[in-house]
Each structure stands twice: as structure tokens, then as C-alpha cells.
C-alpha positions in Angstrom: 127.1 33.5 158.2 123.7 34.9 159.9 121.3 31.9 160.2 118.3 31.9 158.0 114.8 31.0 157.6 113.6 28.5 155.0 110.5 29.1 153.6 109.1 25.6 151.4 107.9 25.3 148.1 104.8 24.6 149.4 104.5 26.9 152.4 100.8 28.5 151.9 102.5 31.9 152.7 103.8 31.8 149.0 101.6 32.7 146.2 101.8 31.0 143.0 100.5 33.8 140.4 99.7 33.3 136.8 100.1 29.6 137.4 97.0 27.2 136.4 98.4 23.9 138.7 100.7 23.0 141.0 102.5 20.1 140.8 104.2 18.7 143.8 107.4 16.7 144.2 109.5 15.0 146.1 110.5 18.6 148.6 109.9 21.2 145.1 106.6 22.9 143.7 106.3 23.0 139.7 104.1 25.7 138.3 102.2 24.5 135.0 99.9 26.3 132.8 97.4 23.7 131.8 95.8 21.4 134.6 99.5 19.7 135.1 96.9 16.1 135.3 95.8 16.4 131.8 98.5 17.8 130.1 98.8 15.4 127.2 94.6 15.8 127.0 95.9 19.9 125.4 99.3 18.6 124.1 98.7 14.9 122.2 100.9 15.2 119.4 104.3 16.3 122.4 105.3 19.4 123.5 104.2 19.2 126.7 107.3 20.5 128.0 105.8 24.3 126.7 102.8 23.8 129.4 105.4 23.4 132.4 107.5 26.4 131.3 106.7 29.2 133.7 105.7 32.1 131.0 104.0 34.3 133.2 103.9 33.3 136.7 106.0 34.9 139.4 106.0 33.3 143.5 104.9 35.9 145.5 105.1 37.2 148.8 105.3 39.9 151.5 108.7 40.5 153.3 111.1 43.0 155.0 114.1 40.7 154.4 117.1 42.4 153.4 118.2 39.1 151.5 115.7 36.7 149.4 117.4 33.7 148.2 115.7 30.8 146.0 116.6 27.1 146.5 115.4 25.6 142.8 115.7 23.5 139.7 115.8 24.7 135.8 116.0 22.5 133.3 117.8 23.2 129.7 115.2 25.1 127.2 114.5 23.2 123.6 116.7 24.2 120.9 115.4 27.3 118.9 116.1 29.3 115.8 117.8 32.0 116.0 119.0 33.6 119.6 118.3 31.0 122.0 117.0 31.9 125.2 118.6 32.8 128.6 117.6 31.1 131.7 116.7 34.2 133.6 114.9 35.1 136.4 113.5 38.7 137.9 113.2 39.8 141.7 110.4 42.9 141.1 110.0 44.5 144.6 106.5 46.7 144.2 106.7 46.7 140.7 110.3 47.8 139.8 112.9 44.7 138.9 115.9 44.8 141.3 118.0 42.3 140.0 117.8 39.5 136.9 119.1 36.3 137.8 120.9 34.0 135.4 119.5 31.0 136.7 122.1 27.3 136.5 120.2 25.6 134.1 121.4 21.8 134.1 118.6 20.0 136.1 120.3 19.8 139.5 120.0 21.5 142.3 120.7 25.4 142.3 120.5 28.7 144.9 120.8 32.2 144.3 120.8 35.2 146.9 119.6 38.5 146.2 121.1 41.7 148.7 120.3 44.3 149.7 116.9 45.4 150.1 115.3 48.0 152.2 114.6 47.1 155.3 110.6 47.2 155.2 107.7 45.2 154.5 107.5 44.9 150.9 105.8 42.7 148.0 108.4 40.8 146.5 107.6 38.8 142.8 109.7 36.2 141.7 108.9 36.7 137.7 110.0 32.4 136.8 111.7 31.9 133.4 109.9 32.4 130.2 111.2 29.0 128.3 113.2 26.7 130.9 111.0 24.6 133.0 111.7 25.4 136.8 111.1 23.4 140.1 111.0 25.7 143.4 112.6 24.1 146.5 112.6 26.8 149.0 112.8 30.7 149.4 115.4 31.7 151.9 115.0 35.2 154.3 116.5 36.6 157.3 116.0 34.7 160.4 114.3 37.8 161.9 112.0 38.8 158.9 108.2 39.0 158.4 106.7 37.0 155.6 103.5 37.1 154.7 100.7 35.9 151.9 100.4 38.2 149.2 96.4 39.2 149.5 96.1 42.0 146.8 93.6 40.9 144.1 93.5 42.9 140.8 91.4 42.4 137.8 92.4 39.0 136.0 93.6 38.7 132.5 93.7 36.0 130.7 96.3 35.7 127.4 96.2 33.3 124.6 99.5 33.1 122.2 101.7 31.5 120.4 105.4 32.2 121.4 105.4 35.6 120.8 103.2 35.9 123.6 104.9 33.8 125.6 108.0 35.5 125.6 110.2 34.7 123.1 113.0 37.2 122.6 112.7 39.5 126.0 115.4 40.6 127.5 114.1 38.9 130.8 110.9 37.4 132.6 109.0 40.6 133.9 110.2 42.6 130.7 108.2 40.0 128.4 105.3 42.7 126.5 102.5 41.1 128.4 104.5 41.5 131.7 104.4 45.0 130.9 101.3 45.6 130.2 100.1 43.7 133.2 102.4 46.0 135.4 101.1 49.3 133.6 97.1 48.2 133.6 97.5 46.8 137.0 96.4 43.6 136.0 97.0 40.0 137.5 97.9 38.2 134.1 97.6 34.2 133.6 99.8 33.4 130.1 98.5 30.5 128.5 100.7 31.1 125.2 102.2 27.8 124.1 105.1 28.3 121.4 103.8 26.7 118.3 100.8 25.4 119.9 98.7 28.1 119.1 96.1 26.4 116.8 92.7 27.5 118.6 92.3 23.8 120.1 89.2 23.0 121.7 90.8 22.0 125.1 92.3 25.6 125.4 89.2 27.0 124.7 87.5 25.0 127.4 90.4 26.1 130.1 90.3 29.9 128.6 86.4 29.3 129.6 86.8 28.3 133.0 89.9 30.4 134.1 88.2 33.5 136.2 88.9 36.6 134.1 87.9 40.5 133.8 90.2 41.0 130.7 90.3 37.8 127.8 93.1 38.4 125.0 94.4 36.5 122.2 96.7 36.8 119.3 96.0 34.1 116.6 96.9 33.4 113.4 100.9 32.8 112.9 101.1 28.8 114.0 98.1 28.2 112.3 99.6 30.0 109.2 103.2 28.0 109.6 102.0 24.7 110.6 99.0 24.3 108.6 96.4 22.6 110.8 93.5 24.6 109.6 92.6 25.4 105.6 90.9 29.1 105.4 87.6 27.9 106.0 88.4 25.6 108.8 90.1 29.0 110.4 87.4 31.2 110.4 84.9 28.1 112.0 87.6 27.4 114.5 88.0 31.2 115.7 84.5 31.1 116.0 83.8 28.1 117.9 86.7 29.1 120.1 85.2 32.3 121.2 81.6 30.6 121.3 83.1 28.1 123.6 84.8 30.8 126.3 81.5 33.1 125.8 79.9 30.0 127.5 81.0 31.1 131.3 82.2 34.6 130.4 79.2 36.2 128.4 80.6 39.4 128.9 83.8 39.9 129.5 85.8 42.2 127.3 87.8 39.7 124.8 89.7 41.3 122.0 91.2 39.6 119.7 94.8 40.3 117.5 96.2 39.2 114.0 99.7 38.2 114.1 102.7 41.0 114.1 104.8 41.5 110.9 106.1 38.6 109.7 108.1 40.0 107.2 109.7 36.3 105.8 105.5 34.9 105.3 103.3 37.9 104.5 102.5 36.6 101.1 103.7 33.1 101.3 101.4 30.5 101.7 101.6 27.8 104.6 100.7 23.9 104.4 97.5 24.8 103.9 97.3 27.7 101.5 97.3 30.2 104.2 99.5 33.6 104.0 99.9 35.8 107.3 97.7 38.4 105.1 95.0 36.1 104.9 95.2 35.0 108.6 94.5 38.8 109.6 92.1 39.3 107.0 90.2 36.1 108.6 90.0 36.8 112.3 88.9 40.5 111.3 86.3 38.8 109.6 85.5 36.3 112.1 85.5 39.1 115.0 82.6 40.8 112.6 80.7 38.3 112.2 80.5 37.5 115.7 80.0 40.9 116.7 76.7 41.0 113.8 75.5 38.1 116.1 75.6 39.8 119.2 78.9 40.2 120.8 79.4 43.6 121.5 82.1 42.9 123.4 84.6 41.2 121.6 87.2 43.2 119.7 89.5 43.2 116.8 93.6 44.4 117.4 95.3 44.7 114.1 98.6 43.3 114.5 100.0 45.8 112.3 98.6 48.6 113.8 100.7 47.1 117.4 103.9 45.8 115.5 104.2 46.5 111.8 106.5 47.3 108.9 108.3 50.2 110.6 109.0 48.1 113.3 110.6 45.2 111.7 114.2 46.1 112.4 113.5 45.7 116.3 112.1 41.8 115.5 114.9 39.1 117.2 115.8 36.7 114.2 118.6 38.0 112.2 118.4 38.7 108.4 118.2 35.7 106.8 116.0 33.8 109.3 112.3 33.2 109.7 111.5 36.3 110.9 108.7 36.4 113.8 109.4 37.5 117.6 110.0 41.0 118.9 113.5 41.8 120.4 114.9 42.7 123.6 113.9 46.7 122.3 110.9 45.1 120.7 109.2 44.2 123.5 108.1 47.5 125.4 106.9 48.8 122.0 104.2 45.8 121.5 103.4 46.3 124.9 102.5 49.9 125.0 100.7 50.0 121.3 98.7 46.8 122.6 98.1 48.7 125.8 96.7 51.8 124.0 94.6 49.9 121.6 92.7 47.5 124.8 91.9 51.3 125.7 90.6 52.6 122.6 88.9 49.5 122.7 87.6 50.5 126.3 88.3 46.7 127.3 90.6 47.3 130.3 89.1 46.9 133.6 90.3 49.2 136.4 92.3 48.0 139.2 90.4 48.6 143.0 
């Protein structure tokens, strides 16, 4: 077998994208997406588990290995409604995916080799999986090969969610619907979507604020509608002071904001707190105007409807009978090029150098 070269966790040459911290082990790197430090400080009630799964982040590098292989440990994802989630992992070589990985998801130890790439310097993204916490040990690559640190830098965007952002129900990692509109802006995305943790808290305002961005996002509405941890009014004052407390270091910057998708099983039907989807999207249109009457000219309002309505309710993941809520495998690229088209009509999208 032709000897290889180890490349560590934590060599520098790797690139961590899309991750907020680092957390180092015992010989592995663990990419979280809240300061890993303060992680019960956003997450007090539990589910702090949803902050170390790698929605979003891919290892990067620069190679002309014919082989990349990945030294790691997944652990198991939390039990879910409907479809549960594959432990998968994408090798995207300048933008294209050459090969999904079904990761061993158990907590030990795992490898997997990927063959068969061309022979010249390339950048290689390791897209992590979307709900299983992962641990990287090592990248493996011929003994002869280049590696080097990927430099490009392209505009930032930054996406708040709940776990339809974060990837619930994609075929894969990189084929998530902000994946894909990262890869077709030519943006460098950082997900901070938490699966139903998306309640416009005041500490992910305050890391949404400090996170360098050219692009800020966020869809809003569905947890808040399901779990009941604002009434109406207490919405439309939280949206607000959420966006006041971002607009403290990014003034400027483009921020649109989207109602929840169809939710065809809680349209009409009131949460804990009195709260139907309609009224969600009827509140953060509201709240976006009112804002915008005080001086924000650029902050925007997405209609989820208008990005994944009625007609597209058949493509949603959950089975008849189920609660209703995340976008398919085929769902996916829809969201992603409806969202796409209305950040343009919206002018927010910054253009790549």
C-alpha cells in the first residue's frame, strides 16, 4: 500500500469554514457554531448538542492528491420525527460534489478514502454532516502531494434558522438550500440555524452582531410559533430588538429577513401562545416595516410563501400525517433558487471579487 501523509486536525494548512470555534481534544478538532466556551450561555434550557453539529462548515484545503482520506469521529444524531437523518458527508472539489460519504456514526474511531481525483492542484471542501456531531482526527493524501491553505476570501454571509435552515431533510451536506445558494452567489456562508432553537434570543443576536458579514439573513417565525416562547406582542418587540442589536456593528449591511415556509399541518392553528404560522408572517412583515419607517433602508422582508408555498407542499419531507415542516431531498434546490432570486430583487447580494 503507497505510504501516506497525515495531515492533523489542527495543522494550520486546514481551514475550518463556516465554523464559529474550534474546540481541541485530545489528537481531534471539533467545529462548533457558537463560541464552543459559552455554549450553555445560548443554550440554558439543553440542546447544546445542536451548536456542535457541523451545519454548514466544510475543512478546506488545496491539494493535487489523487486520494483524500478523513481520520474522524460522528456521534449518533437525536431522534427526530419523521425520516431521520443520514450521517453523510460531501467531498466538493471546485465546487462540484465528487463523492457523499456515509459516515460510521457510533462515537469511535472511523476513516474513509476518496479515489480518484485529477491529478492537479485543486480546492477540496469537506462539507461536515448537517445533524451528527463530528470530531476530525486527520486528513490523509499522497505521500508526494501539495497541500496548501485555502486563501480565497469571498463575501461573508451570515444565516439565522431554525432547522429548516440548518438542514433538515437534504439529501446530503453541500446539497442543504443554503449550501446552494452559497455555491451559486459565491458566498462564504456561516449557519448559525439551531433546530428548534430559533426563538430570536438575545445571545444570538449579540454573536449575529459580532460575526464579520457582507450578507445577514434570517428566517423566523416557526419555533417561536410551535414552542410558544413569545406572545404576539412579545414577537414583534423581540424581532425588533434582535435586528437593533446586530445593526449595532453592522449598520449597513444588507439583512433580509423571511417568514416561515408552508406549514401546511399549523397555518391556522394556534401555538402555546396564541400564535398561528399566518400571524408569525404577518408579524415580521410588520416588524421589517416599521424598522424600515425608522431608518433602515436596508433591511428586507422575504415572504416565505413567495420561496416555498402551497404548490410546493408535496416536495416537504414529513409524510402525510405528520407535522409537516422541512423541505425534501427535491425540496431543497427549489428554496434555494426562489431565496436566491428574491436576495436579488432585493439587491442584497454582494458580488464575489
Amino acid at each position: 500500500m503507497p505510504v501516506k501523509r497525515v495531515v492533523a486536525g489542527d495543522d494550520p494548512v486546514l481551514r475550518f469554514r463556516g465554523a464559529v470555534s474550534l474546540q481541541h481534544g485530545p489528537g481531534w478538532v471539533a467545529p462548533w457554531r457558537v463560541p464552543h466556551q459559552e455554549a450553555e450561555l445560548h443554550l440554558p434550557e439543553g440542546g447544546i448538542g445542536r451548536a456542535a453539529m457541523p451545519a454548514g462548515v466544510r475543512v478546506t484545503l488545496r491539494t493535487d492528491s489523487r486520494e483524500i482520506g478523513c481520520r474522524y469521529r460522528a456521534d449518533p444524531a437525536p431522534r427526530l420525527n419523521g425520516p431521520q437523518e443520514r450521517p453523510r458527508l460531501d467531498v466538493v472539489r471546485e465546487g462540484r460534489i465528487t463523492d457523499t460519504v456515509e459516515l460510521r456514526c457510533d462515537g469511535q474511531d472511523a476513516e474513509f478514502l476518496v479515489s480518484g481525483l485529477p491529478e492537479r492542484m485543486a480546492t477540496i471542501e469537506l462539507w461536515l454532516p448537517v445533524y451528527h456531531q463530528f470530531r476530525l482526527r486527520a486528513l490523509v493524501v499522497d505521500r508526494s502531494a501539495t497541500v496548501a491553505y485555502d486563501d480565497r476570501e469571498r463575501p461573508r454571509w451570515v444565516h439565522y434558522g431554525s432547522s429548516v435552515s440548518q438542514g433538515r431533510g437534504a439529501r446530503s451536506p453541500a446539497r442543504t438550500w443554503p449550501a446552494l445558494v452559497a455555491g451559486r452567489a459565491g458566498l462564504d456562508l456561516t449557519s448559525i440555524a439551531l433546530g428548534a432553537a430559533c426563538c430570536l434570543q438575545p445571545m444570538t443576536a449579540r454573536l449575529m452582531r459580532d460575526l464579520p458579514a457582507e450578507l445577514l439573513t434570517a428566517c423566523v417565525g416557526i419555533n417561536i410559533q410551535a414552542l410558544g416562547s413569545h406572545s404576539p406582542a412579545a414577537f414583534t418587540s423581540a424581532l425588533v430588538g434582535f435586528v437593533a442589536t446586530v445593526r449595532e456593528r453592522h449598520p449597513t449591511t444588507p439583512f433580509a429577513l423571511m417568514s416561515t415556509i408552508i406549514a401546511p399541518d399549523r397555518e391556522t392553528v394556534a401555538g402555546p401562545s396564541g400564535l398561528t404560522v399566518r400571524d408569525c408572517r404577518t408579524r415580521t412583515r410588520e416588524a421589517v416595516e416599521l424598522l424600515r419607517r425608522h431608518g433602515d433602508s436596508n433591511l428586507h422582508y422575504i415572504d416565505g410563501l413567495d420561496v416555498f408555498g402551497p404548490r410546493e407542499a408535496g416536495l416537504l419531507l414529513e409524510p402525510e400525517g405528520l407535522d409537516r415542516l422541512h423541505p425534501g431531498p427535491a425540496g431543497h434546490p427549489v428554496l434555494a433558487g426562489r431565496f436566491l432570486a428574491a436576495l436579488r430583487r432585493s439587491l442584497c447580494v454582494p458580488v464575489p471579487a
